[in-house]
C-alpha positions in Angstrom: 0.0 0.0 0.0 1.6 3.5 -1.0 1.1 6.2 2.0 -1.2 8.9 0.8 1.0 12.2 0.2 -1.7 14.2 2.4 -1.2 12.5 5.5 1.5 12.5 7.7 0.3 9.6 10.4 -0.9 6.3 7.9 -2.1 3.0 9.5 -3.3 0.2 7.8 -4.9 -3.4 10.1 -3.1 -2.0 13.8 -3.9 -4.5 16.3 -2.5 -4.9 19.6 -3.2 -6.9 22.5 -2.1 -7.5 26.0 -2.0 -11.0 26.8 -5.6 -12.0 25.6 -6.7 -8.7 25.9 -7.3 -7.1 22.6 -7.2 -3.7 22.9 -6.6 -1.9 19.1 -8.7 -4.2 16.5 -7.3 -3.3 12.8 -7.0 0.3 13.3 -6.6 2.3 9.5 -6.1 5.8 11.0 -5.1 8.6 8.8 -4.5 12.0 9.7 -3.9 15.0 7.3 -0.6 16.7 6.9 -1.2 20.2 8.7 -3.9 19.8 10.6 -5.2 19.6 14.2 -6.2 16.2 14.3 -8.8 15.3 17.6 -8.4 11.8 18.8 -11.4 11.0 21.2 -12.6 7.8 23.3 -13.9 7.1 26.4 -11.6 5.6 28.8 -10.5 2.4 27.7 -10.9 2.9 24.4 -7.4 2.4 23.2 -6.6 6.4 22.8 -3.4 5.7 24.4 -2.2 2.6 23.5 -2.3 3.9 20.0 -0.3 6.7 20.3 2.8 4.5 22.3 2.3 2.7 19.2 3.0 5.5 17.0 6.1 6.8 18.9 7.6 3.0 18.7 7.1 2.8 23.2 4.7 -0.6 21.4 5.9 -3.0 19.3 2.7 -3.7 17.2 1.6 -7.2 16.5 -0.1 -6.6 13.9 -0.3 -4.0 10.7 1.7 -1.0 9.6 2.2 2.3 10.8 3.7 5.1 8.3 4.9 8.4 9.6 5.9 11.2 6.9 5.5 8.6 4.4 8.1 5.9 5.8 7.7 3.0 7.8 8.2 3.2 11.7 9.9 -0.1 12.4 12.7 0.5 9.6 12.6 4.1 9.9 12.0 4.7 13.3 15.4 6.7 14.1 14.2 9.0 11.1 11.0 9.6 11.8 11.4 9.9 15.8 13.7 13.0 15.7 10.8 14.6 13.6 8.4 14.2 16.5 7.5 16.0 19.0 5.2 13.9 22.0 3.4 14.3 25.6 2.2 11.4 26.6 0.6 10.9 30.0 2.8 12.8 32.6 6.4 13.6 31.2 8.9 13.2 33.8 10.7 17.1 34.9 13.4 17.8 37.3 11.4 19.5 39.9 14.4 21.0 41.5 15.4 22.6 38.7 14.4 25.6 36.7 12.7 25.4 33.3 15.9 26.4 31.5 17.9 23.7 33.0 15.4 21.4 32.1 15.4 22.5 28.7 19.0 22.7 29.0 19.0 18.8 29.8 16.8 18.0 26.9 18.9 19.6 24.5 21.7 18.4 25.6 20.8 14.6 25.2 19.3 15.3 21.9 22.0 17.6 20.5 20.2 20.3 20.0 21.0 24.5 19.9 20.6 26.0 23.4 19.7 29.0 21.2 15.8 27.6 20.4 15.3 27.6 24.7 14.6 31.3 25.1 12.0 32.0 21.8 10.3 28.3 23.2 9.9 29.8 26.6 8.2 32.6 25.4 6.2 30.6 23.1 4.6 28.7 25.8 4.5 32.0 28.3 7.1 31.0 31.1 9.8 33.0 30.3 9.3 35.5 33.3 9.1 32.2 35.5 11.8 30.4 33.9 14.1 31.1 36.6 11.9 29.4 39.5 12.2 25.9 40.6 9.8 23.6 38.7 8.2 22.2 41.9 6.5 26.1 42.8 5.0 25.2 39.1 1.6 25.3 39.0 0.1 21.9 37.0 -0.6 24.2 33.8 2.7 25.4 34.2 4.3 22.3 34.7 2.2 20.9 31.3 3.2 24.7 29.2 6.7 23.5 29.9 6.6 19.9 28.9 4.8 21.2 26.0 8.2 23.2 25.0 10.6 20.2 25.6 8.2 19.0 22.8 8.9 21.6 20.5 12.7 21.8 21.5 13.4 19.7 18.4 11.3 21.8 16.0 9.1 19.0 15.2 6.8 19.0 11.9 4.3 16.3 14.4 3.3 16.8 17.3 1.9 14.0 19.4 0.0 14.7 22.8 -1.8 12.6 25.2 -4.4 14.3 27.3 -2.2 17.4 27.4 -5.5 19.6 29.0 -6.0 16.6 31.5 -6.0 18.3 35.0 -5.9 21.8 33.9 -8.4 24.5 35.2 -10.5 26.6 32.3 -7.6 29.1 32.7 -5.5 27.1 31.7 -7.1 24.9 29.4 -7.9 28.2 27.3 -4.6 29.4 27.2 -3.2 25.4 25.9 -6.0 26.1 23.1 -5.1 29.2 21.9 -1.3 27.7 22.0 -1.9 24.8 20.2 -3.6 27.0 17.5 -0.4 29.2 17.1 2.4 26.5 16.5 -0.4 24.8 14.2 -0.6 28.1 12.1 2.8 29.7 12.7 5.3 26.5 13.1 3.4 24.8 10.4 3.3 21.5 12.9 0.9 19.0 12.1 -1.0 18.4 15.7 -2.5 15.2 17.0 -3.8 15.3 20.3 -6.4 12.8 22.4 -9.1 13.9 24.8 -12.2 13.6 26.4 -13.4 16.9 26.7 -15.2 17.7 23.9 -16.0 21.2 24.0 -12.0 21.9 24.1 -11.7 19.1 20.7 -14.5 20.6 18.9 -13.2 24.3 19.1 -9.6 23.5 17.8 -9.7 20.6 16.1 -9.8 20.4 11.8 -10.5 16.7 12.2 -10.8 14.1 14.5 -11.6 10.5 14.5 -13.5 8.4 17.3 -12.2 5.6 18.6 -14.7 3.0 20.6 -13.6 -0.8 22.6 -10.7 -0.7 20.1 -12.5 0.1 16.8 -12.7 3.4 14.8 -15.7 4.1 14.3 -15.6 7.1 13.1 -12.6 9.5 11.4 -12.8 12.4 9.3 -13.6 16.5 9.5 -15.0 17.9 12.4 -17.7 19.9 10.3 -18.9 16.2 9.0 -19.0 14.8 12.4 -21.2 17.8 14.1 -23.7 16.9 11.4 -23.8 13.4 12.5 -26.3 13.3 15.5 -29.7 12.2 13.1 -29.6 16.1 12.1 -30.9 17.0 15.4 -30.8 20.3 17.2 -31.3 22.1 21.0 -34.2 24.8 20.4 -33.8 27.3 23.8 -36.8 29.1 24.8 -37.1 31.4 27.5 -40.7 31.4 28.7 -42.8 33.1 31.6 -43.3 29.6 33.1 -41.1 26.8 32.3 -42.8 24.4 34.4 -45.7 24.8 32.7 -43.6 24.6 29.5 -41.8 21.4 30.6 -45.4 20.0 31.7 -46.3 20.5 27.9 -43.6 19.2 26.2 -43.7 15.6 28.3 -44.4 13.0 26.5 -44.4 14.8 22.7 -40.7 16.3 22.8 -37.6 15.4 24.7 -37.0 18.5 26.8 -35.2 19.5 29.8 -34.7 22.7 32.3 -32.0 24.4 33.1 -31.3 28.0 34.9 -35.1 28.6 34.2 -34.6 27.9 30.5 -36.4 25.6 28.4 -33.8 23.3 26.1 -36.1 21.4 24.0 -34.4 18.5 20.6 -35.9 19.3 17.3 -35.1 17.7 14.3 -36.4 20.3 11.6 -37.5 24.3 11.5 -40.9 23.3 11.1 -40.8 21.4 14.4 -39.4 24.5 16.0 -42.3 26.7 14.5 -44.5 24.2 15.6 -42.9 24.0 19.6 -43.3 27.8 19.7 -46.8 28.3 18.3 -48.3 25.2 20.8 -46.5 26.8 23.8 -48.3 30.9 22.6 -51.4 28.6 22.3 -51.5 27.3 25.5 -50.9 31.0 27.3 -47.5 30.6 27.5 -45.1 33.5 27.3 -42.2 33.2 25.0 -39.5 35.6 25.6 -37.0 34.5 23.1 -36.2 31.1 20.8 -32.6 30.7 19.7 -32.2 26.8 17.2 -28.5 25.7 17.1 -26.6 22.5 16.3 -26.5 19.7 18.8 -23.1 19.5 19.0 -19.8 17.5 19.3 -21.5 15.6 22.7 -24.5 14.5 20.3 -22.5 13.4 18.0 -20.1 11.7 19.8 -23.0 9.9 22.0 -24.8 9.2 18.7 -21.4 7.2 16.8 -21.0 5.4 20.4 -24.3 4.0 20.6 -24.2 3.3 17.1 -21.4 1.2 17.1 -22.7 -0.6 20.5 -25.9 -1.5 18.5 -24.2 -2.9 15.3 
């Protein structure tokens, strides 16, 4: 099979397993050069296991992995020191400073001492740089793991939960990061999760991975049209009670803050929500439609493939 010239990561039948455990069944992942590719699963899924695959910390039993168009077990040297990777919680020298530790890294890789001052600044620590990593806090601790990433200049960059533990501060501030060496660095970015509003504001494609299976990859705009072409109508009403009351047993509907959140699958249903509720003496404020979303979509592909 020739590697498609558009994408950087190419897998074709990955399996692994531990003992009798199969955890990755035939896995044919492909993510596009340049983009920032979402890689979502509940826990258990196999999110992880894949991605030790991909950095070679897995031998793989079965299949083929390509990476920039070569393949990892007779290329791995080649395509390693292209890569760039967090994967669960990177090991730092808490007693040092985030220069030394970037001076270490550099060091054992060869690398310019030059890059460590622009990557500081990159990732917002340079003003801290000078303090002992262990008065980090945790998003500090992941912005500086995130620049021993990039130390290397890498054209991939591979990261496990890298928002895991971090508060919306923080998380924000990874986003908007992320979205800068994507653009500017030109650095293709894969990157698992589970929190879905985070994937679905950054991500250019994604691909769903479920008890080992994809079972679903492509662009995000694709996927958020996925859940049966549903969408949340939000009403705010006089009386939502006597809204919700109405809706039981015709629409699924919940309440929230005092506002109605009613699925709708079509504008006509919508028109049809609002005119039954000013029927029945209800006052309706406002109506906003929008798309379900990445959760509906993601629920929908999940209980899809537990069905099939």
């Amino acid at each position: 099979m020739q590697p498609a010239s558009n994408n950087i990561i190419q897998t074709h039948s990955l399996s692994f397993s531990y003992g009798r455990l199969n955890v990755l069944n035939e896995i044919n992942l492909e993510v596009p050069r340049g983009s920032i590719f979402g890689f979502l699963g509940p826990n258990g899924a196999g999110k992880s296991t894949t991605i030790k695959t991909l950095l070679g910390l897995l031998h793989t039993e079965q299949g083929m992995i390509r990476i920039f168009g070569k393949e990892l077990n007779t290329h791995k040297l080649f395509i390693l020191e292209r890569i760039g990777a967090m994967v669960e919680s990177p090991s730092l020298y808490d007693h040092l400073n985030a220069f030394r530790n970037l001076e270490i890294t550099a060091r054992m890789r060869n690398l310019p001492f030059k890059r460590i001052r622009p990557l500081l600044e990159t990732v917002s620590l340079l003003q801290d740089a000078g303090r002992p990593v262990k008065q980090y806090s945790t998003g500090m601790k992941q912005r500086l793991c995130l620049a021993i990433a990039l130390l290397a200049e890498p054209e991939l960059l591979i990261l496990d939960e890298p928002i895991n533990g971090l508060d919306p501060n923080g998380i924000m501030e990874m986003r908007q990061m992320l979205g800068r060496i994507n653009e500017e660095q030109k650095c293709t970015i894969l990157l698992s999760s589970h929190i879905l509003s985070e994937i679905e504001k950054i991500c250019s494609d994604v691909a769903i991975i479920s008890s080992g299976t994809l079972v679903y990859q492509g662009s995000m705009l694709t996927l958020l049209g996925l859940a049966t072409g549903r969408e949340v109508l939000t009403i705010h009403v006089d009386d939502t009670d006597k809204a919700k009351n109405l809706m039981d047993g015709r629409f699924d509907s919940t309440i929230k803050d005092q506002i109605l959140t009613v699925t709708v699958k079509d504008k006509p249903e919508a028109a049809y929500i609002i005119r039954m509720l000013i029927e029945n003496g209800i006052e309706v404020y406002s109506a906003e439609r929008e798309s379900a979303g990445l959760e509906a979509s993601f629920l929908h592909l999940l209980n899809s493939s537990h069905q099939s």
